[in-house]
gemmi code that builds the backbone of each chain (N, CA, C; Angstrom):
import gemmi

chains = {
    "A": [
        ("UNK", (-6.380, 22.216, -22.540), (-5.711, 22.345, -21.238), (-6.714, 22.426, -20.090)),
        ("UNK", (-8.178, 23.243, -20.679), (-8.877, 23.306, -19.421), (-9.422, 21.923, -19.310)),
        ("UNK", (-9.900, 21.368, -19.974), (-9.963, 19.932, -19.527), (-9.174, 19.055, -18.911)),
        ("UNK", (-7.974, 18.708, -18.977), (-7.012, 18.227, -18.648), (-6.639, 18.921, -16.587)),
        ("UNK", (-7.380, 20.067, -16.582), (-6.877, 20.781, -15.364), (-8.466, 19.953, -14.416)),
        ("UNK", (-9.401, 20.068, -15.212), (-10.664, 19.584, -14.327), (-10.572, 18.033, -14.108)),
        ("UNK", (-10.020, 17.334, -15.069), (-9.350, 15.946, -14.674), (-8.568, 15.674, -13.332)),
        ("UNK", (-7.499, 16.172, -13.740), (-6.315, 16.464, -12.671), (-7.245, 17.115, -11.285)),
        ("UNK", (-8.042, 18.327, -11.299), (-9.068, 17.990, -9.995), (-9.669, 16.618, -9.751)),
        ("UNK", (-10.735, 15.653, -10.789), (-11.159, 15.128, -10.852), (-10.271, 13.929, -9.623)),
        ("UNK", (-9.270, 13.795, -9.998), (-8.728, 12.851, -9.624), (-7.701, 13.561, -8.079)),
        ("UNK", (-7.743, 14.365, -8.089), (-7.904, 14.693, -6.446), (-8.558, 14.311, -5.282)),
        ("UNK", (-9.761, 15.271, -6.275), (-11.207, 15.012, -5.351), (-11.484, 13.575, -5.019)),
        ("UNK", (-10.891, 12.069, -6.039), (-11.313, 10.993, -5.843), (-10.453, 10.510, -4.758)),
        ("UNK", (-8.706, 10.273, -5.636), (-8.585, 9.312, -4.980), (-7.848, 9.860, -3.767)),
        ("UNK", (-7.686, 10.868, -3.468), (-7.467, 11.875, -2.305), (-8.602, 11.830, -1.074)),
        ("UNK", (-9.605, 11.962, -1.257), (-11.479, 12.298, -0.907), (-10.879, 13.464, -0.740)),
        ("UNK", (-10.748, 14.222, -0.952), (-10.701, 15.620, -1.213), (-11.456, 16.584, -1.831)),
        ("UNK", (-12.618, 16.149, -1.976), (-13.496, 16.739, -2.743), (-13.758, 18.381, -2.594)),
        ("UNK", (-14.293, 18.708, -1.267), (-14.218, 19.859, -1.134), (-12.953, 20.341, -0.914)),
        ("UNK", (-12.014, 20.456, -0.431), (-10.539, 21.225, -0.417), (-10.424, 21.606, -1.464)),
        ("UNK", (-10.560, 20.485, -2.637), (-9.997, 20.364, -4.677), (-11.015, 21.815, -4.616)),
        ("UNK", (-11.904, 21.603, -4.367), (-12.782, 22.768, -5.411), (-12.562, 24.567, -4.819)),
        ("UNK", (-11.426, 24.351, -3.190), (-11.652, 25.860, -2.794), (-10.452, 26.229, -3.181)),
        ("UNK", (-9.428, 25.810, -4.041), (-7.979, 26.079, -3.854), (-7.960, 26.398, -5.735)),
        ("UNK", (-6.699, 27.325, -6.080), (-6.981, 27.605, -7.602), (-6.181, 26.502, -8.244)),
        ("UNK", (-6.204, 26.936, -8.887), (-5.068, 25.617, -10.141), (-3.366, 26.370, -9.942)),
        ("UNK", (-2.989, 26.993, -9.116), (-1.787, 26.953, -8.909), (-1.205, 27.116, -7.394)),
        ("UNK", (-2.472, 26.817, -6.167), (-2.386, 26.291, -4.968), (-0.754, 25.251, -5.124)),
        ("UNK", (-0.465, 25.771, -3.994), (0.881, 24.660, -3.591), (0.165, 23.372, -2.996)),
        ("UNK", (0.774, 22.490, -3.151), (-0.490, 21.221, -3.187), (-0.006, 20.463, -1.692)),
        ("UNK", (1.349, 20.776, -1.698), (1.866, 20.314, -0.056), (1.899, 21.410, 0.761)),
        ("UNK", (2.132, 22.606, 0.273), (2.035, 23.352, 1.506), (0.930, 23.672, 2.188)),
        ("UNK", (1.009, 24.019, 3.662), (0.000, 24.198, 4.615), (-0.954, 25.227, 4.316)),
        ("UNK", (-0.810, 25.999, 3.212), (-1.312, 27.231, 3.059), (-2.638, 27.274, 1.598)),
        ("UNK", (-1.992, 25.143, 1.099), (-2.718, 24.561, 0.154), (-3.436, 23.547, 0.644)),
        ("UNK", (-3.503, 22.508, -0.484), (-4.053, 20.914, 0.242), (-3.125, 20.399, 1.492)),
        ("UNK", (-2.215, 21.209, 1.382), (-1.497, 20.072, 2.844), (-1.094, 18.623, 2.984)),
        ("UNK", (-0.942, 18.171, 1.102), (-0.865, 16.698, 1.727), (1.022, 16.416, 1.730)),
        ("UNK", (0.994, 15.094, 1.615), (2.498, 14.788, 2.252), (2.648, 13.222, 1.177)),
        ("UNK", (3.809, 13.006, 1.964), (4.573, 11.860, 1.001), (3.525, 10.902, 0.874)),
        ("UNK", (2.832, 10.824, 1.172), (1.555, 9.267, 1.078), (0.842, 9.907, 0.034)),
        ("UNK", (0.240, 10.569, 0.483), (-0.671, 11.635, -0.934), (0.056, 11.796, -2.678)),
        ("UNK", (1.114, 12.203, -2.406), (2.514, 12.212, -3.635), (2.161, 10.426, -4.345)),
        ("UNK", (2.660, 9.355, -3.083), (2.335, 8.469, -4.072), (1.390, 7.896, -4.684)),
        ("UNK", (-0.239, 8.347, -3.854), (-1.118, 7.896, -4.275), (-1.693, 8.643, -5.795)),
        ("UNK", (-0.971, 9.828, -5.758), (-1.341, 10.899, -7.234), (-0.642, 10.237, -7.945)),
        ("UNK", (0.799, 9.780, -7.638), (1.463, 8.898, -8.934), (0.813, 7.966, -9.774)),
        ("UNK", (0.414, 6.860, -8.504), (-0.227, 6.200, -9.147), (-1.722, 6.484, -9.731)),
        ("UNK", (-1.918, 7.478, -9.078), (-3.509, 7.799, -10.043), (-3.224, 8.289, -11.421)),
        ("UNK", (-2.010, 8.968, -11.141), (-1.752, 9.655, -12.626), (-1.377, 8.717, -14.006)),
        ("UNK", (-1.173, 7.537, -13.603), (-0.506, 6.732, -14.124), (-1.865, 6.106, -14.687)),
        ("UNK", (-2.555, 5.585, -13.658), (-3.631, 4.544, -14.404), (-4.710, 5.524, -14.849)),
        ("UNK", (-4.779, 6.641, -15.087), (-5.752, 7.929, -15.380), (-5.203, 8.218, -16.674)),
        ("UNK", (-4.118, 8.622, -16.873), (-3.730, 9.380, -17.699), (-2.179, 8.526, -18.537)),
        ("UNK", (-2.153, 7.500, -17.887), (-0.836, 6.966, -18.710), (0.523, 7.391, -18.460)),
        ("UNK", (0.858, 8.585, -17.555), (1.968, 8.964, -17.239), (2.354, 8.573, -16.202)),
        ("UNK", (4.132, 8.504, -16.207), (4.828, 7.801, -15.573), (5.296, 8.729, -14.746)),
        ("UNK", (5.644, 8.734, -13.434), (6.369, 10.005, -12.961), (7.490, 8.965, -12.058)),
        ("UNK", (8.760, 8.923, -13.023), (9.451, 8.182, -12.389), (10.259, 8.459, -11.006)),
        ("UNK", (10.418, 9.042, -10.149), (11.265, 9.039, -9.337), (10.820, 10.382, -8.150)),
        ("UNK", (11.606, 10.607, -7.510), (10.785, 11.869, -6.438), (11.363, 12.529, -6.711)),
        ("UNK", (12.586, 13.079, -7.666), (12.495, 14.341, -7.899), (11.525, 14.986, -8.946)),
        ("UNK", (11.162, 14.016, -9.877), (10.146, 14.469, -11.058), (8.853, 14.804, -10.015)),
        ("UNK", (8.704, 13.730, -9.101), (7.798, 14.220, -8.734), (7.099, 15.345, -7.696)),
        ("UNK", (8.364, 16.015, -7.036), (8.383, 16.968, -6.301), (8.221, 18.706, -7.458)),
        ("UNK", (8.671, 17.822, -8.786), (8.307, 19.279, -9.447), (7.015, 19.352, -10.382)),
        ("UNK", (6.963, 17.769, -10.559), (5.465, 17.694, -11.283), (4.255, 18.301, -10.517)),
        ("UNK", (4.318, 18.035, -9.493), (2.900, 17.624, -8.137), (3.253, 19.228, -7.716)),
        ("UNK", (3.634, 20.343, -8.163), (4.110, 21.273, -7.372), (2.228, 21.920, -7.061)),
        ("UNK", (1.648, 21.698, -8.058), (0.117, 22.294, -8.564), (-0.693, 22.078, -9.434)),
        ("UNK", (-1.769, 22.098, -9.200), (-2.956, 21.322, -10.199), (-2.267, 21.816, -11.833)),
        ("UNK", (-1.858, 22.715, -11.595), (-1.373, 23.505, -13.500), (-0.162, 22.741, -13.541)),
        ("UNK", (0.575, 22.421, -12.637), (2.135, 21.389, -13.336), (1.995, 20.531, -13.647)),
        ("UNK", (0.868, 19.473, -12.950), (0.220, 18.479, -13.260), (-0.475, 18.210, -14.181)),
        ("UNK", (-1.371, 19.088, -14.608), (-1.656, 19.247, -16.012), (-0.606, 19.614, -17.105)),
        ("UNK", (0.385, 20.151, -16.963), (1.072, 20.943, -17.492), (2.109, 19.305, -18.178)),
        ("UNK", (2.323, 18.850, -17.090), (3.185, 17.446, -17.734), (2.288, 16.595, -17.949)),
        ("UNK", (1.113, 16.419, -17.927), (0.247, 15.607, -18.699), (0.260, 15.993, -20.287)),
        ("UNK", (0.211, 16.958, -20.580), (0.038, 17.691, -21.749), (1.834, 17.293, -22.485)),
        ("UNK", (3.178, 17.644, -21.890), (3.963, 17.256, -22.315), (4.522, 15.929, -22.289)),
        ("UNK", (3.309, 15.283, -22.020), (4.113, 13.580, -22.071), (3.111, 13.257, -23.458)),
        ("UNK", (2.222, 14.327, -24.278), (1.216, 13.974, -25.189), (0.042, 13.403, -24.715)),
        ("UNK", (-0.234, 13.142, -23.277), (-1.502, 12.323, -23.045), (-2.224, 13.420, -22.490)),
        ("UNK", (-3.267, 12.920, -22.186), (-4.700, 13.588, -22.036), (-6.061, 14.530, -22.820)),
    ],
    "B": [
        ("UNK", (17.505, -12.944, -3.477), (16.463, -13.701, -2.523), (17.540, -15.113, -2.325)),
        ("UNK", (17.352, -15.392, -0.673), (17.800, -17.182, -0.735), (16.335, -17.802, -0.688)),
        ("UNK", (16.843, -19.183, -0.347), (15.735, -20.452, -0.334), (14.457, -20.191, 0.616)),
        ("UNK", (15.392, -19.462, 1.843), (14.118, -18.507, 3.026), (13.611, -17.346, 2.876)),
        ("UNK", (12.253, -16.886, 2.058), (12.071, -15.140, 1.666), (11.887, -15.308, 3.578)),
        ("UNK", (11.488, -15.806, 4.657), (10.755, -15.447, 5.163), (11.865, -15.196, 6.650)),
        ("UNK", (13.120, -15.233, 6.046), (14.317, -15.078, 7.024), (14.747, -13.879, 6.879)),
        ("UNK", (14.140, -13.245, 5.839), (14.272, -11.457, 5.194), (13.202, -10.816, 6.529)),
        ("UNK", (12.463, -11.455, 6.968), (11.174, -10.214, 8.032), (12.055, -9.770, 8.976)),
        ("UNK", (12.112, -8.808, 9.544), (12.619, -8.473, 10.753), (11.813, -8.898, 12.075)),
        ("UNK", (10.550, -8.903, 11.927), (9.746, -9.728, 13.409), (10.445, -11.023, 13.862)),
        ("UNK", (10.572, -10.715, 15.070), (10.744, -11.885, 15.958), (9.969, -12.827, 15.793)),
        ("UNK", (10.351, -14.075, 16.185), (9.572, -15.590, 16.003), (8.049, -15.319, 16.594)),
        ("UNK", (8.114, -14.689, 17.734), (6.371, -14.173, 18.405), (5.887, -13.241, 17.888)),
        ("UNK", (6.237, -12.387, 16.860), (5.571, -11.702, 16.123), (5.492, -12.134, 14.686)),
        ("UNK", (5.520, -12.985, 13.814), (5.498, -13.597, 13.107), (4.255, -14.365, 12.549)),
        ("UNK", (3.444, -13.523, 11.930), (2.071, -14.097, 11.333), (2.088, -14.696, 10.027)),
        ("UNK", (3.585, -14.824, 9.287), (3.527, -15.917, 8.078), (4.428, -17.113, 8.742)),
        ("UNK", (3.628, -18.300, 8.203), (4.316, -19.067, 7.951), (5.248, -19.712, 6.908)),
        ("UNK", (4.599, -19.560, 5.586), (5.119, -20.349, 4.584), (5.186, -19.251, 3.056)),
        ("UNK", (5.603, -19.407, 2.286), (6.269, -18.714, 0.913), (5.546, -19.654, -0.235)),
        ("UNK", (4.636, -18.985, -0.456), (4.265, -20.330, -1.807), (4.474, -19.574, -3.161)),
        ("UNK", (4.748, -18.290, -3.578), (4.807, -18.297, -4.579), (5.612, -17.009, -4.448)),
        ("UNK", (6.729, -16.408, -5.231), (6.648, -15.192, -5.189), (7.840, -14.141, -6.719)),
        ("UNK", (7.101, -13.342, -6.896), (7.358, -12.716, -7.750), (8.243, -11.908, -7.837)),
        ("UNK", (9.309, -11.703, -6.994), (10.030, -10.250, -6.514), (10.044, -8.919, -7.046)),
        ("UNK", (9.174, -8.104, -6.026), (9.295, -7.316, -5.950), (7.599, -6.625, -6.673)),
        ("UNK", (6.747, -7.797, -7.214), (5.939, -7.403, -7.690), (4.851, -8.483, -7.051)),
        ("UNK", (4.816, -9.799, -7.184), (3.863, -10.166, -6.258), (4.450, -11.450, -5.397)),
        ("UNK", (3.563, -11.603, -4.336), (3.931, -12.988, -3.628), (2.415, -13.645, -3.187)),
        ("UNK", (2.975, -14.697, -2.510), (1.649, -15.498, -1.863), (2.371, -16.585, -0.710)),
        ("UNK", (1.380, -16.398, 0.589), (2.470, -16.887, 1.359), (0.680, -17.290, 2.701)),
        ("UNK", (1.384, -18.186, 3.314), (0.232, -19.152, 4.064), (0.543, -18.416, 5.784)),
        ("UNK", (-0.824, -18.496, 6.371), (-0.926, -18.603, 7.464), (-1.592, -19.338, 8.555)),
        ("UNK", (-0.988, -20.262, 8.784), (-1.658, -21.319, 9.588), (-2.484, -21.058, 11.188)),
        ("UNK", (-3.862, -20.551, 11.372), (-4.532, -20.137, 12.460), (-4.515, -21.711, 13.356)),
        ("UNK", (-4.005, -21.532, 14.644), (-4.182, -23.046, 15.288), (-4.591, -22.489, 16.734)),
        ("UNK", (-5.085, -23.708, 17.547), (-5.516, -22.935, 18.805), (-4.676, -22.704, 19.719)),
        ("UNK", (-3.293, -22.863, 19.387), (-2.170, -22.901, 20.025), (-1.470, -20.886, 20.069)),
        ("UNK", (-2.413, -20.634, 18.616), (-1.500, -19.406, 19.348), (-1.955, -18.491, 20.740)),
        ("UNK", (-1.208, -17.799, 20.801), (-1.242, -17.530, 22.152), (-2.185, -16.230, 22.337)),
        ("UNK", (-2.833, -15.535, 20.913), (-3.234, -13.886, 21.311), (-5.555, -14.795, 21.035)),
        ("UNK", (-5.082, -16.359, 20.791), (-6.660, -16.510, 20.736), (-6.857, -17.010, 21.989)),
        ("UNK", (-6.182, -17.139, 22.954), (-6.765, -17.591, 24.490), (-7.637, -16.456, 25.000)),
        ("UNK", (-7.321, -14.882, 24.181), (-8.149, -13.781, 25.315), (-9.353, -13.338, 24.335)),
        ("UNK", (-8.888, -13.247, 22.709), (-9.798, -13.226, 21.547), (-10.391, -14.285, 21.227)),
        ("UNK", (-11.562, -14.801, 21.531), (-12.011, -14.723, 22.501), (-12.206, -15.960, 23.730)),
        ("UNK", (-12.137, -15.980, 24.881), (-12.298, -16.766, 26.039), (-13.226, -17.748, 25.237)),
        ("UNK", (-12.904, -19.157, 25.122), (-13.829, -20.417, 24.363), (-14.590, -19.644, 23.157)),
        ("UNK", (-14.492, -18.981, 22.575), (-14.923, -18.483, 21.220), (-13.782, -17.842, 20.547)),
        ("UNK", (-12.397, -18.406, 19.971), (-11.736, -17.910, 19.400), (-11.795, -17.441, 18.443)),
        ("UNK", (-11.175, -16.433, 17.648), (-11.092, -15.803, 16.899), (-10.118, -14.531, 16.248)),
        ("UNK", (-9.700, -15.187, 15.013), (-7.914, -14.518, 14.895), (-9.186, -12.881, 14.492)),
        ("UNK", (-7.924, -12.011, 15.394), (-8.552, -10.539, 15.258), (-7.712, -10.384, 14.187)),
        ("UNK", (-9.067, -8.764, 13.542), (-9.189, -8.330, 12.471), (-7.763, -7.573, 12.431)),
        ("UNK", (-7.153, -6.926, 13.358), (-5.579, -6.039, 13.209), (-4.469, -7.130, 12.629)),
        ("UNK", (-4.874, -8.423, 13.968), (-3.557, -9.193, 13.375), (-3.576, -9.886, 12.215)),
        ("UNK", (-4.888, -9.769, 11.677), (-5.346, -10.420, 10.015), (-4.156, -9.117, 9.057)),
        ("UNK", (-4.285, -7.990, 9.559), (-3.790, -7.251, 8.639), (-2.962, -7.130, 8.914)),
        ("UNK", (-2.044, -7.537, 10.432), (-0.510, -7.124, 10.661), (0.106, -8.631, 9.621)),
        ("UNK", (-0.397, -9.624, 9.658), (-0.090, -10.822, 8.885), (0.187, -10.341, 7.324)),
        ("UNK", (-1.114, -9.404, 6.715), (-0.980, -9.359, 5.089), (0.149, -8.306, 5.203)),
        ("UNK", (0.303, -7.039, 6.088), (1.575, -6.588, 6.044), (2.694, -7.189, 5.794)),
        ("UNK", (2.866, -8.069, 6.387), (4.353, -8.950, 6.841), (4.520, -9.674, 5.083)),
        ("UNK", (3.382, -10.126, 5.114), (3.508, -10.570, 3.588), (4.027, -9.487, 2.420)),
        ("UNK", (3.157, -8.344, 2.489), (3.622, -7.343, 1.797), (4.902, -7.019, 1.932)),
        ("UNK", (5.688, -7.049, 3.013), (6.701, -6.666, 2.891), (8.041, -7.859, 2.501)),
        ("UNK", (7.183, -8.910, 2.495), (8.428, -10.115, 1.454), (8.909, -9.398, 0.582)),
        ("UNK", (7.919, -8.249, -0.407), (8.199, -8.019, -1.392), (9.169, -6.497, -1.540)),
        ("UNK", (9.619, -6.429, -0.284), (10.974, -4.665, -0.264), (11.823, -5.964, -0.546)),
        ("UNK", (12.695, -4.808, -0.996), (14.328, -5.668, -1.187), (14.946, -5.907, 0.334)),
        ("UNK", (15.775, -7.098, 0.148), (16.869, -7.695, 1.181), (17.113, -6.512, 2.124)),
        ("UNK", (17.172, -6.914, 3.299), (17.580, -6.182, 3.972), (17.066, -4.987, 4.369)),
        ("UNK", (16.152, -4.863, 3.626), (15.409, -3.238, 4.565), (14.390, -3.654, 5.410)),
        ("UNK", (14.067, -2.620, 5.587), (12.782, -2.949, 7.018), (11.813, -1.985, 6.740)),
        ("UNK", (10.825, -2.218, 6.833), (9.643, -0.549, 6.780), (8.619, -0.898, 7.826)),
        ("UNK", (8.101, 0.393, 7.726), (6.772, 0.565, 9.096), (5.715, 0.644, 8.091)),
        ("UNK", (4.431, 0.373, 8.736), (3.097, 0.972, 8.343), (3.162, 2.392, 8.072)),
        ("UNK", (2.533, 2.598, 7.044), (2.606, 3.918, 6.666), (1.071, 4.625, 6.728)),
        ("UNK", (0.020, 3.805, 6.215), (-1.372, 3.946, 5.935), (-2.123, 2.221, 5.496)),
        ("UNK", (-2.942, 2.288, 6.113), (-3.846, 0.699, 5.985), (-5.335, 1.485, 5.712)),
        ("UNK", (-5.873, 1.252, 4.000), (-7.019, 1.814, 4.008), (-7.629, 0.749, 2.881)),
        ("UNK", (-9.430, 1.004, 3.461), (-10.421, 0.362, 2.567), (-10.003, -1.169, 3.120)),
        ("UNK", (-9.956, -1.177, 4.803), (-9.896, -2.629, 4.860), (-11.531, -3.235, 5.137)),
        ("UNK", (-11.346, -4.791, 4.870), (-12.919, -5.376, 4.845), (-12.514, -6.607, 5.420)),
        ("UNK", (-13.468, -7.191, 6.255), (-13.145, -8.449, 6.730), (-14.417, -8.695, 6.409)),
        ("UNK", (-14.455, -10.110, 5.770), (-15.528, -10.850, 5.300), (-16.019, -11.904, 5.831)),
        ("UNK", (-15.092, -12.261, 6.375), (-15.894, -13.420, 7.325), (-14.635, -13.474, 8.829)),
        ("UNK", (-15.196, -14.173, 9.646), (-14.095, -14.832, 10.694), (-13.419, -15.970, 10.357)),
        ("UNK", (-11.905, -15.435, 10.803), (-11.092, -16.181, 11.012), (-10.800, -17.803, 12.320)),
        ("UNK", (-10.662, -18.358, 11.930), (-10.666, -19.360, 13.506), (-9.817, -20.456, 13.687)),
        ("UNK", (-9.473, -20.800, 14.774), (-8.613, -22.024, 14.418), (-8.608, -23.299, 14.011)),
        ("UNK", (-7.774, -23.805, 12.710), (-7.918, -24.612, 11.640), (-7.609, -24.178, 10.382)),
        ("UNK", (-8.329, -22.825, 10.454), (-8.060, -22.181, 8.996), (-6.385, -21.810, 8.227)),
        ("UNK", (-6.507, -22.123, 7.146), (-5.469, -21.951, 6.556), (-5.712, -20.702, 6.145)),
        ("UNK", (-4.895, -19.171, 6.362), (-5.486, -18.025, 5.514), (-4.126, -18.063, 4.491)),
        ("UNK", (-4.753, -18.004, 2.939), (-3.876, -18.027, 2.127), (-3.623, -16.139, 1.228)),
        ("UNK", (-2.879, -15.386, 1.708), (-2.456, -14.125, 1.610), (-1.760, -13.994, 0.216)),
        ("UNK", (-2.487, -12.821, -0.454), (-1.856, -12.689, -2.201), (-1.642, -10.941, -1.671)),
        ("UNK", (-0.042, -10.360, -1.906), (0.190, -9.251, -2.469), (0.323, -8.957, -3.165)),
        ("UNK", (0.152, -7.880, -3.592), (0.752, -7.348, -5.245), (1.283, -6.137, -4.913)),
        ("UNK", (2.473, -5.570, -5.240), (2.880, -4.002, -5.265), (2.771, -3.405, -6.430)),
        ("UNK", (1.689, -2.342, -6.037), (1.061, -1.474, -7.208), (1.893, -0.730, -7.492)),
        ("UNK", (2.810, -0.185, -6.611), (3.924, 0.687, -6.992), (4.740, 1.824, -5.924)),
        ("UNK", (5.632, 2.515, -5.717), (6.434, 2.929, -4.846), (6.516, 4.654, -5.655)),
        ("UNK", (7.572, 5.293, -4.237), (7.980, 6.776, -4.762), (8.587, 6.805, -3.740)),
        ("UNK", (9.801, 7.311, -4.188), (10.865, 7.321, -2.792), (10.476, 6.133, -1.801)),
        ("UNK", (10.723, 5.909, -0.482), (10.702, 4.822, 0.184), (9.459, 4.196, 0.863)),
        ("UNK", (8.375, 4.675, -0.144), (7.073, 4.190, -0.171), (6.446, 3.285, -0.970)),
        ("UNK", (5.637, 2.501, -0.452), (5.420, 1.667, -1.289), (3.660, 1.061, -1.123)),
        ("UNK", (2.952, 0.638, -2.081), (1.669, 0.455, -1.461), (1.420, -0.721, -2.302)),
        ("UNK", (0.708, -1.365, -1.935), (0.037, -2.725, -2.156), (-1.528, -2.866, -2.057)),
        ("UNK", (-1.853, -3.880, -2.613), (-3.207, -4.513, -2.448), (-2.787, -5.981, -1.647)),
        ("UNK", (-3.220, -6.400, -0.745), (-3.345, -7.557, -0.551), (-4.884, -7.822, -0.135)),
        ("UNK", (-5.020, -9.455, -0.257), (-5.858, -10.178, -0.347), (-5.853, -11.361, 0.915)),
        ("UNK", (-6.835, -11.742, 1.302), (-6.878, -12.960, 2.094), (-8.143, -13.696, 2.133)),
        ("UNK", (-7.414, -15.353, 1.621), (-8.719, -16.137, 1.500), (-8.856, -17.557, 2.332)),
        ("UNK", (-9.662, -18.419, 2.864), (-9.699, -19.519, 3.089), (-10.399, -20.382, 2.280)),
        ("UNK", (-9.313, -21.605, 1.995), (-10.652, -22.552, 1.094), (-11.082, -21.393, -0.055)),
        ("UNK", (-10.632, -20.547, -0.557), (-10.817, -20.037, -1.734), (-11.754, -18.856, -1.760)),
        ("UNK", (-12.320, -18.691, -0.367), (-13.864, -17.988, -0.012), (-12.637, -16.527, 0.385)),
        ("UNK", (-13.360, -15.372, 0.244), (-12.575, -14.247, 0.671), (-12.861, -14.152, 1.941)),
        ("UNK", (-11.151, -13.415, 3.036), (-12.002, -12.860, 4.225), (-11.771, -11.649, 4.248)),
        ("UNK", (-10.725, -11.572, 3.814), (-10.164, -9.600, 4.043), (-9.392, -9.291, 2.787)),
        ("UNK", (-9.309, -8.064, 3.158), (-8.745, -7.286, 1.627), (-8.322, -5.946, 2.426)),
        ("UNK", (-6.764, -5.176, 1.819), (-6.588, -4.167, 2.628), (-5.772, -3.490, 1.226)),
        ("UNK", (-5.743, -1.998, 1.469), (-4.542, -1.756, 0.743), (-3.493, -0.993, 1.504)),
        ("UNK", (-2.743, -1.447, 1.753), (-1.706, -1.225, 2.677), (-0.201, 0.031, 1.878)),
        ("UNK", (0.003, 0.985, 2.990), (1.485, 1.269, 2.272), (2.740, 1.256, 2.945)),
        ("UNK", (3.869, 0.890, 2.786), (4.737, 0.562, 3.619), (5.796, 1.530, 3.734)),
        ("UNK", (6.256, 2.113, 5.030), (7.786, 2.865, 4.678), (9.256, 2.381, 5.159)),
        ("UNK", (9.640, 2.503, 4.190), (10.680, 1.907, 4.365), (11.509, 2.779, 5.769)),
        ("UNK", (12.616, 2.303, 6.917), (12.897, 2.399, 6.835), (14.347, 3.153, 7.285)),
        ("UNK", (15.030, 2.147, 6.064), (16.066, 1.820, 5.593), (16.509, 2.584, 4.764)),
        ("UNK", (16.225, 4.208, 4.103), (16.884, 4.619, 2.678), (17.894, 4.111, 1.768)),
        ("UNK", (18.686, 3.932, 2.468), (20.425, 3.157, 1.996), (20.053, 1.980, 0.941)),
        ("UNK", (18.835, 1.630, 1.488), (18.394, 0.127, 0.745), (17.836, 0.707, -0.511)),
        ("UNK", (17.188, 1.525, -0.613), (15.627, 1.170, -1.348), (16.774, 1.773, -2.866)),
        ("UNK", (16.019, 0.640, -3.634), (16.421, 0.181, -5.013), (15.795, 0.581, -6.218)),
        ("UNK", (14.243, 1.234, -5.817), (13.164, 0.473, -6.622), (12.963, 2.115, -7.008)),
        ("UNK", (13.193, 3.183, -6.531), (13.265, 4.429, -7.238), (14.148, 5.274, -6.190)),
    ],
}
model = gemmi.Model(1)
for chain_id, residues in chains.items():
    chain = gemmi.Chain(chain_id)
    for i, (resn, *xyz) in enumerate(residues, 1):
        res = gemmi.Residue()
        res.name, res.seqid = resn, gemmi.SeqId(i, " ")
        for name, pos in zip(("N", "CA", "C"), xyz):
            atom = gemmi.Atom()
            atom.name, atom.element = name, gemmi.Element(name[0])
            atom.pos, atom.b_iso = gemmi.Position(*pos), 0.0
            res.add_atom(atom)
        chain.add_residue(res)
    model.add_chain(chain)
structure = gemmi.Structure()
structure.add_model(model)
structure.setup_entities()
């Protein structure tokens, strides 16, 4: 799992450039709220698709993905229950 | 889709940077022509006897293309245009031949890669994301 959580940074920090934000926030930072990364609906789809060509998972629709993307640990958390990573 | 993808754009005839539909995939890729001539009207000021199609309307063009590929009837705005490159100048004569692909959507977003080449040589490359919008329309999630 801890691997799977430094990935899921990994791929913040990239395709976000988020590099420093990823590394000051914990693994259960709210990832849209202002009080977290702050990002918004553009950000959501660009993690989809990172998650997808990274890790093989599909996150079909915006409600999966409003509960997947909630935090670096949900995100890992459904990586782990789709069997990949 | 009818026989015209290109009667689906919402731009007016003067805003209109495709001309032609050469190939298209719905909903996943297209390819569609833009004919640079000295007739249009935004290279008389870009530039005074040194024309040259500008780098925005290179990308308001691969937009327009990108968006052949929303379903019927919707409309979307620019959402984000990033990692664009222009490789060479554009000028009049050139045929720019425009390839999208939609990498994929989430709710009424959608993002693409497009491409633009002359004579086969690259000039620009953008990855564009589009919003729809239309909600009522969008099909695709």
């Amino acid at each position: 799992m801890n691997d799977i959580i430094q990935r899921v940074r990994q791929l913040l920090a990239t395709r976000l450039k988020l590099a420093k934000a990823v590394d000051e926030i914990s693994d259960d930072a709210p990832l849209f709220a202002p009080t977290g990364l702050g990002l918004d609906s553009i950000d959501a789809l660009e993690l989809v698709l990172g998650l997808e060509k990274e890790f093989g998972v599909v996150v079909e629709d915006r409600a999966v993905a409003i509960r997947v993307l909630t935090s670096i640990r949900t995100i890992a958390e459904f990586i782990q229950s789709q069997g990949k990573g | 889709m009818n026989s015209d993808p290109l009667s689906h754009l919402p731009h007016g005839i003067s805003f209109r940077f495709v001309d032609r539909v050469l190939e298209m995939t719905p909903g996943k890729r297209v390819v569609a022509l833009k004919n640079v001539t000295v007739g249009d009207p935004y290279l008389q000021g870009h530039f005074p006897g040194n024309p040259l199609m500008p780098g925005v309307l290179l990308v308001e063009a691969m937009a327009q293309t990108a968006g052949l590929l929303l379903s019927e009837g919707s409309s979307a705005v620019l959402a984000q245009i990033r990692d664009a490159r222009f490789r060479r100048p554009v000028v009049p004569g050139d045929q720019v031949r425009i390839e999208a692909e939609r990498l994929g959507g989430l709710g009424g977003l959608h993002r693409f890669a497009v491409k633009a080449s002359v004579d086969d040589a690259p000039v620009a490359e953008v990855e564009i994301v589009l919003a729809e919008t239309s909600q009522a329309t969008t099909n695709v999630f």
